[in-house]
C-alpha beads as a LAMMPS data file, in Angstrom:
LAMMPS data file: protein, C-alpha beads

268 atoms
267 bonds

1 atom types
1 bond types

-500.0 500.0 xlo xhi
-500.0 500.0 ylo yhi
-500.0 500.0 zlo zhi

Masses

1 110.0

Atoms # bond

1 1 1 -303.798 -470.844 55.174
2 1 1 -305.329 -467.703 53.588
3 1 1 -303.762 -464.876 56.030
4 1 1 -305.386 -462.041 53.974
5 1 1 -308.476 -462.664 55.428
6 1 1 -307.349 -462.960 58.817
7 1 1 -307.259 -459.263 59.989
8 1 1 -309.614 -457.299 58.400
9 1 1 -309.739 -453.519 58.858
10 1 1 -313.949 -452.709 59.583
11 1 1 -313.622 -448.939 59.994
12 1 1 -310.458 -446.801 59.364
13 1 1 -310.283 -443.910 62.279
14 1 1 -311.611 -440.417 61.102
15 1 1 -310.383 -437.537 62.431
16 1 1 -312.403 -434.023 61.560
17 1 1 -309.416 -431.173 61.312
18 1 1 -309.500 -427.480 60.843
19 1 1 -306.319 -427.215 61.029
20 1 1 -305.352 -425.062 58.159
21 1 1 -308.370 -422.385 59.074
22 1 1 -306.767 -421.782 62.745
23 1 1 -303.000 -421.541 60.939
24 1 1 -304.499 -418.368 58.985
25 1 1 -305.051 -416.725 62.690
26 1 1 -301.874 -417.659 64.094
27 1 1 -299.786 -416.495 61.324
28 1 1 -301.283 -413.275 61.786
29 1 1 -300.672 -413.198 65.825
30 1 1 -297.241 -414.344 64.861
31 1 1 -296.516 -412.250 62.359
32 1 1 -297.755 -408.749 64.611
33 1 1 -295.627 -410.058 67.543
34 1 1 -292.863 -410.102 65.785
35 1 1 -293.232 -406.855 64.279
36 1 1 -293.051 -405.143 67.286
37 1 1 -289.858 -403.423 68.423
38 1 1 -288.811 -404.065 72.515
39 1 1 -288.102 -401.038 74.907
40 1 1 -288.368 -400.448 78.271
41 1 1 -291.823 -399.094 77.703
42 1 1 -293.673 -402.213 75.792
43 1 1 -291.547 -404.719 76.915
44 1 1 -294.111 -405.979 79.411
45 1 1 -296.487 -405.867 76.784
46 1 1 -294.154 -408.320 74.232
47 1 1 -293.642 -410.677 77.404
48 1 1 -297.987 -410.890 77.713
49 1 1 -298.134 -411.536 73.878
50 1 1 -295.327 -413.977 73.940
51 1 1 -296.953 -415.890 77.402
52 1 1 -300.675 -416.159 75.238
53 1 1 -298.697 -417.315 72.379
54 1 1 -297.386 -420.531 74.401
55 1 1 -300.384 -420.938 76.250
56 1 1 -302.334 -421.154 73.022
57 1 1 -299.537 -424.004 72.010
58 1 1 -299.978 -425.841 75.207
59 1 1 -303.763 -426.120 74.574
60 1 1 -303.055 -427.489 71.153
61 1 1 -300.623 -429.825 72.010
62 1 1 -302.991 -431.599 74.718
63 1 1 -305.374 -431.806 72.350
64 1 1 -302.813 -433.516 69.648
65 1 1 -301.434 -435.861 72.397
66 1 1 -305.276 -436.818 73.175
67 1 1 -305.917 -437.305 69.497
68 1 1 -302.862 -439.884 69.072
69 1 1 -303.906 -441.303 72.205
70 1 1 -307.683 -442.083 71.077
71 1 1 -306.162 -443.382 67.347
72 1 1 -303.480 -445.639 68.740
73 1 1 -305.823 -447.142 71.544
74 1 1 -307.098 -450.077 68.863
75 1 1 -303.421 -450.680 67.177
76 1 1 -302.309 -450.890 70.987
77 1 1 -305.090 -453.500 71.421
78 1 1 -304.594 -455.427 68.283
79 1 1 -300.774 -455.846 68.706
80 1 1 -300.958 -457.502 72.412
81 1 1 -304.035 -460.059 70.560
82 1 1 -301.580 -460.344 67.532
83 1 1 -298.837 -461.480 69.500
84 1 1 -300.629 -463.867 71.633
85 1 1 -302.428 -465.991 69.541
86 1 1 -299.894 -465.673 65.823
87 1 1 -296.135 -464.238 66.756
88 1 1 -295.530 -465.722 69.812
89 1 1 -296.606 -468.834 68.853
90 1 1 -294.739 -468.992 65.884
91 1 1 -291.380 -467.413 67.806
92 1 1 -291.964 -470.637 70.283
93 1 1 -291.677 -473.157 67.849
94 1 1 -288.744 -471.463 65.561
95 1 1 -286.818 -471.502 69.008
96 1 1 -287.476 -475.060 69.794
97 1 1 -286.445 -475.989 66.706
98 1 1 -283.232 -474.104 66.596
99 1 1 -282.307 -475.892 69.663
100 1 1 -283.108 -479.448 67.966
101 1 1 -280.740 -478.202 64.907
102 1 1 -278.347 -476.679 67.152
103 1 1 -278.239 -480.096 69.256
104 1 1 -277.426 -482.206 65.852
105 1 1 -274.773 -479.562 64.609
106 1 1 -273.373 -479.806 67.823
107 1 1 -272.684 -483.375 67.859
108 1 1 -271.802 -483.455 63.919
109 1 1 -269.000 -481.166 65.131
110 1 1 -268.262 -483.601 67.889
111 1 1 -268.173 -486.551 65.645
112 1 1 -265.513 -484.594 63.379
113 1 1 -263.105 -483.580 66.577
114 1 1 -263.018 -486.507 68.144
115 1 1 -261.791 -488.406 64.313
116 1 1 -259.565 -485.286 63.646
117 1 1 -258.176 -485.783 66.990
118 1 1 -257.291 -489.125 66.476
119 1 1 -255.262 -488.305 63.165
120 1 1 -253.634 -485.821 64.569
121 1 1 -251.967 -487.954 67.178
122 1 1 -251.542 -490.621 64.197
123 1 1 -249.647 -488.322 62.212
124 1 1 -248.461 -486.537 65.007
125 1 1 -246.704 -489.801 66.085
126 1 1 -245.812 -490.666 62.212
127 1 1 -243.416 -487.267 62.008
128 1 1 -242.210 -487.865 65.151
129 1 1 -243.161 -485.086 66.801
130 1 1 -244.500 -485.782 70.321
131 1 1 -244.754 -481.801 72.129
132 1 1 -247.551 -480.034 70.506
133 1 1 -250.678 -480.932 71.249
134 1 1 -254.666 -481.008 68.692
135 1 1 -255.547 -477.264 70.923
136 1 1 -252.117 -475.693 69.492
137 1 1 -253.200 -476.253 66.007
138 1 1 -256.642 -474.076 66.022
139 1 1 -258.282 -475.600 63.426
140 1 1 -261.775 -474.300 63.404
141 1 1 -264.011 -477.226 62.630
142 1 1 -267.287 -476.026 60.244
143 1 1 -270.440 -477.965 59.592
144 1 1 -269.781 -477.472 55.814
145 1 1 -266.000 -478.573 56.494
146 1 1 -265.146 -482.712 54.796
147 1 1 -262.730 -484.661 57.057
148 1 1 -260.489 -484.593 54.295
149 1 1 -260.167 -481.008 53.850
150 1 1 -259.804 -481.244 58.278
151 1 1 -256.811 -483.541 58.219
152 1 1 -254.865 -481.435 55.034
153 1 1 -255.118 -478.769 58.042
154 1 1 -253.725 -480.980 60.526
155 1 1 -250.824 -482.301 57.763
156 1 1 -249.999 -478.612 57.510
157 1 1 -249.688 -477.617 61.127
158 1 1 -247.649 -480.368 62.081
159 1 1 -245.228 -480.478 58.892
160 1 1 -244.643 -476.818 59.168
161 1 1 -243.816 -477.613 63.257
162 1 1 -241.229 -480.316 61.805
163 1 1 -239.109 -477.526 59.441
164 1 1 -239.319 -475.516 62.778
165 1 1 -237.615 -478.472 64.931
166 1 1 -235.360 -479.150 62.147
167 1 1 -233.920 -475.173 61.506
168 1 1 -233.487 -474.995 65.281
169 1 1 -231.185 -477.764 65.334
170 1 1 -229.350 -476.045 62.607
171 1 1 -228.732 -473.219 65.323
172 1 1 -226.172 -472.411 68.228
173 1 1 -227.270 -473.008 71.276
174 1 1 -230.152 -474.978 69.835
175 1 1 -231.706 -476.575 73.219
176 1 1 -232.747 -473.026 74.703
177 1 1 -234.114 -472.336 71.159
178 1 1 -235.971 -475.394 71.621
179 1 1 -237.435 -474.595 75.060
180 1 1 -238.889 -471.010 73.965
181 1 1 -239.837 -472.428 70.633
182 1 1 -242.144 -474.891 72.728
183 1 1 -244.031 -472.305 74.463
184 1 1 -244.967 -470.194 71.329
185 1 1 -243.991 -472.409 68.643
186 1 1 -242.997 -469.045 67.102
187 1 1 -239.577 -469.972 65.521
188 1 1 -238.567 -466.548 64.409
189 1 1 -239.327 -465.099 67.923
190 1 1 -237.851 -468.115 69.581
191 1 1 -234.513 -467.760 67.837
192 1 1 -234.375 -463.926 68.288
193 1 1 -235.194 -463.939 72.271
194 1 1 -231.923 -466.385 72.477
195 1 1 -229.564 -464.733 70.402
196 1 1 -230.532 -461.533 71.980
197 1 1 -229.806 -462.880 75.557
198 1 1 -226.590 -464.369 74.452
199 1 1 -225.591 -460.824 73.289
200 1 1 -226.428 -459.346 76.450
201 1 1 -224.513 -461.957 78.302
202 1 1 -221.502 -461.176 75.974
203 1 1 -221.510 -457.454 76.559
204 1 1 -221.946 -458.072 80.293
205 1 1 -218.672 -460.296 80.371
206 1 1 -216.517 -457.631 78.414
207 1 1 -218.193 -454.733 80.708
208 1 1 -216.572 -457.015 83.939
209 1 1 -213.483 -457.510 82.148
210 1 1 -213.130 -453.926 81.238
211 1 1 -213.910 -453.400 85.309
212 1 1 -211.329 -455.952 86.556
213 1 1 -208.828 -454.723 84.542
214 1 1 -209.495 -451.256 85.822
215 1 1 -209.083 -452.699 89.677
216 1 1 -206.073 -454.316 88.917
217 1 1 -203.949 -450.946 87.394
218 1 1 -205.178 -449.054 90.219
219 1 1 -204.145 -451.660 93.044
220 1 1 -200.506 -451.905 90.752
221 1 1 -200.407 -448.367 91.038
222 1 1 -201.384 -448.296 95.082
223 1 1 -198.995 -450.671 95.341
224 1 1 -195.708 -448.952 93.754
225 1 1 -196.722 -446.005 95.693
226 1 1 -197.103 -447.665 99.404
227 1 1 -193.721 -449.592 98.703
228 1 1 -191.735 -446.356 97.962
229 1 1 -191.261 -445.440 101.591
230 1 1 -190.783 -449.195 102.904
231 1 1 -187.342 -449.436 100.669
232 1 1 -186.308 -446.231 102.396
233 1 1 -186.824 -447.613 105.687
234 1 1 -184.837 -450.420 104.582
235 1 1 -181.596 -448.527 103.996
236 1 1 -179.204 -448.597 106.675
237 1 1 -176.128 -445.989 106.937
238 1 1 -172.564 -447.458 107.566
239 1 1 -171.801 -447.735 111.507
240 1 1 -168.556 -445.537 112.200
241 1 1 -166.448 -445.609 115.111
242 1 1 -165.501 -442.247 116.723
243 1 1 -162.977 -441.991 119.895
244 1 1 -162.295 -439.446 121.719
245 1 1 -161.459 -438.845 125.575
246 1 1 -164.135 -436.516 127.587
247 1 1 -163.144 -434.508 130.742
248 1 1 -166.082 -433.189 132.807
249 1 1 -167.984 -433.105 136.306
250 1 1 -169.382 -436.963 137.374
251 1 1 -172.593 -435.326 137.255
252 1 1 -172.212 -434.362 133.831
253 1 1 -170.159 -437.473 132.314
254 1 1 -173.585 -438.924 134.045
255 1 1 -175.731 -437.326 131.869
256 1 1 -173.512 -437.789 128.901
257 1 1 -173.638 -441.744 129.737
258 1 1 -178.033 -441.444 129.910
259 1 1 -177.695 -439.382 126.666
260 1 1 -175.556 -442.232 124.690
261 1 1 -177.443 -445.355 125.948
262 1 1 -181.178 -443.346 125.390
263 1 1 -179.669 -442.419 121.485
264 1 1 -179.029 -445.791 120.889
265 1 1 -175.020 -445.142 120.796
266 1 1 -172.718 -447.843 121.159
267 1 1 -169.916 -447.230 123.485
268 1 1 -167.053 -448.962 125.768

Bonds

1 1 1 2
2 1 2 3
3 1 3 4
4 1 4 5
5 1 5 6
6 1 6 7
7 1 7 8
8 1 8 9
9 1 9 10
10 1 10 11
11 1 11 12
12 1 12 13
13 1 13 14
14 1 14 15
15 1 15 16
16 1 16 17
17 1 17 18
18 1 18 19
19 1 19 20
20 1 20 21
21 1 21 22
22 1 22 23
23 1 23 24
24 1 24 25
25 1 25 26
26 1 26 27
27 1 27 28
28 1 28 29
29 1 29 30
30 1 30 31
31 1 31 32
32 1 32 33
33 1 33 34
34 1 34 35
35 1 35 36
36 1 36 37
37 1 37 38
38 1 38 39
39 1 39 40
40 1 40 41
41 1 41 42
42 1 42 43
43 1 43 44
44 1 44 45
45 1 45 46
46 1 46 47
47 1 47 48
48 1 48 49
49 1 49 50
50 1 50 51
51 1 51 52
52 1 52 53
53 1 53 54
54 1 54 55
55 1 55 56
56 1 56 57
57 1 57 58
58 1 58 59
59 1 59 60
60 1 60 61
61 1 61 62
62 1 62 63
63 1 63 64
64 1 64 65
65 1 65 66
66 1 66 67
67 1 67 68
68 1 68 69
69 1 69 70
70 1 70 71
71 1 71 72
72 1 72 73
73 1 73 74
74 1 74 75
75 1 75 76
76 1 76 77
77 1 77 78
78 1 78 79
79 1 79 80
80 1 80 81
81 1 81 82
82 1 82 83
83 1 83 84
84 1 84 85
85 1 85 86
86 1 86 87
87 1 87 88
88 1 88 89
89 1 89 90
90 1 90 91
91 1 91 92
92 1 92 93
93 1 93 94
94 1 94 95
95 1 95 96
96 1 96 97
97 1 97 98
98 1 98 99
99 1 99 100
100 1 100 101
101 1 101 102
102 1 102 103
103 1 103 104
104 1 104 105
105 1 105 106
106 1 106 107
107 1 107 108
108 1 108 109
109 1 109 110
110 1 110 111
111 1 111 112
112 1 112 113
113 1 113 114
114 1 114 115
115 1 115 116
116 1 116 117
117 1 117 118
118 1 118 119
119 1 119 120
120 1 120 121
121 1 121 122
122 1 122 123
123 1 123 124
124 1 124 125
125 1 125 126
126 1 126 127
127 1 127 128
128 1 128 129
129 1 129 130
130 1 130 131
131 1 131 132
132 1 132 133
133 1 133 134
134 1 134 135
135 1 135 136
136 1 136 137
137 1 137 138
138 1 138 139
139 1 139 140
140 1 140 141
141 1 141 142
142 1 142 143
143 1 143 144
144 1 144 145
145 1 145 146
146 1 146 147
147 1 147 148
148 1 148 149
149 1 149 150
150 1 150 151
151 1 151 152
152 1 152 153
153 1 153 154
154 1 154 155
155 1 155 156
156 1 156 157
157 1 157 158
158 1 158 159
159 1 159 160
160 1 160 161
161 1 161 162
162 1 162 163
163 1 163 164
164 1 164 165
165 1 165 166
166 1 166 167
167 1 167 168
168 1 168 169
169 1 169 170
170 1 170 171
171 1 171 172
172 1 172 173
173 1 173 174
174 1 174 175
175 1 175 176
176 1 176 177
177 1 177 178
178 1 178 179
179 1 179 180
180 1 180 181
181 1 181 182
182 1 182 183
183 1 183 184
184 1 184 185
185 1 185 186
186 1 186 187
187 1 187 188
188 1 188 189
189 1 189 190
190 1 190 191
191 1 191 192
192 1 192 193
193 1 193 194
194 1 194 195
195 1 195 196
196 1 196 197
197 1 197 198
198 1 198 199
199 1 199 200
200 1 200 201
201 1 201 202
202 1 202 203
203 1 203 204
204 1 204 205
205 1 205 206
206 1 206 207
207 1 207 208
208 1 208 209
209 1 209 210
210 1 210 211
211 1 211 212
212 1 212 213
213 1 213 214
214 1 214 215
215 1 215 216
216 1 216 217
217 1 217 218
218 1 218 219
219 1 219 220
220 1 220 221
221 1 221 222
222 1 222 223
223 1 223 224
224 1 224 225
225 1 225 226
226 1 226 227
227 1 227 228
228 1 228 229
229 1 229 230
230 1 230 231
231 1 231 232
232 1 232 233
233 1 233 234
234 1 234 235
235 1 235 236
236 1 236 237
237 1 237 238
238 1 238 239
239 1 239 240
240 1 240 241
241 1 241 242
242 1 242 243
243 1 243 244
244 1 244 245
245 1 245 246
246 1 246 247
247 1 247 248
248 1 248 249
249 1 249 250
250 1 250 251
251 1 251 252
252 1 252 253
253 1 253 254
254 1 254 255
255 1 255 256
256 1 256 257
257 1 257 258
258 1 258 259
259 1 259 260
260 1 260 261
261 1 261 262
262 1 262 263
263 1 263 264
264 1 264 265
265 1 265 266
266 1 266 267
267 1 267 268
């Protein structure tokens, strides 16, 4: 198909300027305005000048806007044809076909996963290694990508998983290790977020010790003090026996009687 003689320009548009006669004038209005000096007297005067000189550029412009108007009427009009009897068509039929080719890539790609996955669980089974799963591996699978170079991937992943499993069992403490390893199969970060907590559990057990020890002076020392007075209590002065013969009034030897038995005196 010979496109070159498929659009064929008749008649170019002409446009008749004088342009460069009317620029002499203005440069002179121009020019005189902005000679003058502003006062209070003339400055009504320079705001006339000044409101001709953007009237003048209004008038021009409408006619420049008309101008572009007129010239880009039969692009305009030759675009919308263009497009729908050549572009569109041909944008029609490249997206149709993309969708054919996309359809055929996409199952090519299918075709690959579903053998990949299959040898990943074969090996996966082979290393004995039965938590991780074909998603944790992120292999992006590529049109341009052989099987072969897909399954040195998948050897990789799971190997490198296997020197994971076998340094955590090299650790303390190795089945916690083993449980955060399994959610991030980070091994670094998995070893590091259990030592840390077993540090923090450590420094909690000295900080109770440090407290219980603290509880148990000060009770000691509650104690020695409360017991202090009770051994005082305890002591008990020798009993002495006094005689002696009292002459008085029945009304007093009364009283003397109430007095001895409310002390606590023995007597006969």
């Amino acid at each position: 198909m010979e496109n070159n003689q498929l659009i064929v320009i008749k008649q170019l548009p002409e446009i008749e300027e004088h342009l460069k006669d009317v620029s002499i004038e203005i440069d002179e209005k121009v020019e005189k305005a902005k000679g003058l000096v502003c006062n209070e007297e003339n400055k009504q005067t320079i705001k006339k000048i000044r409101a001709e000189l953007n009237k003048e550029l209004e008038e021009f412009e409408k006619t420049r806007k008309y101008v572009k108007e007129k010239v880009l009427a039969p692009y305009t009009r030759f675009e919308e044809v263009y497009k729908t009897y050549i572009s569109d068509k041909y944008k029609l039929a490249d997206k149709e076909l993309k969708m054919k080719i996309d359809e055929v890539e996409s199952q090519i790609k299918q075709e690959k996963e579903k053998e990949l996955k299959e040898y990943f669980e074969e090996y996966k089974n082979f290393r004995n290694i039965s938590f991780i799963t074909f998603e944790q591996a992120n292999i992006n699978i590529g049109l341009s990508d052989t099987i072969k170079s897909l399954k040195k991937q998948v050897q990789i992943f799971i190997d490198k998983v296997l020197d994971d499993v076998n340094l955590i069992n090299t650790q303390e403490h190795k089945e916690e290790i083993m449980v955060e390893y399994k959610e991030t199969l980070n091994v670094n970060q998995a070893i590091t977020t259990v030592s840390n907590r077993y540090k923090a559990i450590e420094e909690e057990k000295k900080k109770q010790e440090e407290l219980s020890k603290s509880v148990i002076i000060t009770n000691t020392e509650k104690e020695e003090i409360l017991k202090a007075p009770i051994i005082e209590e305890k002591k008990q002065e020798e009993k002495l026996t006094l005689k002696f013969t009292v002459k008085a009034t029945k009304s007093k030897l009364r009283e003397l009687k109430q007095f001895l038995d409310n002390g606590g005196y023995e007597y006969e």
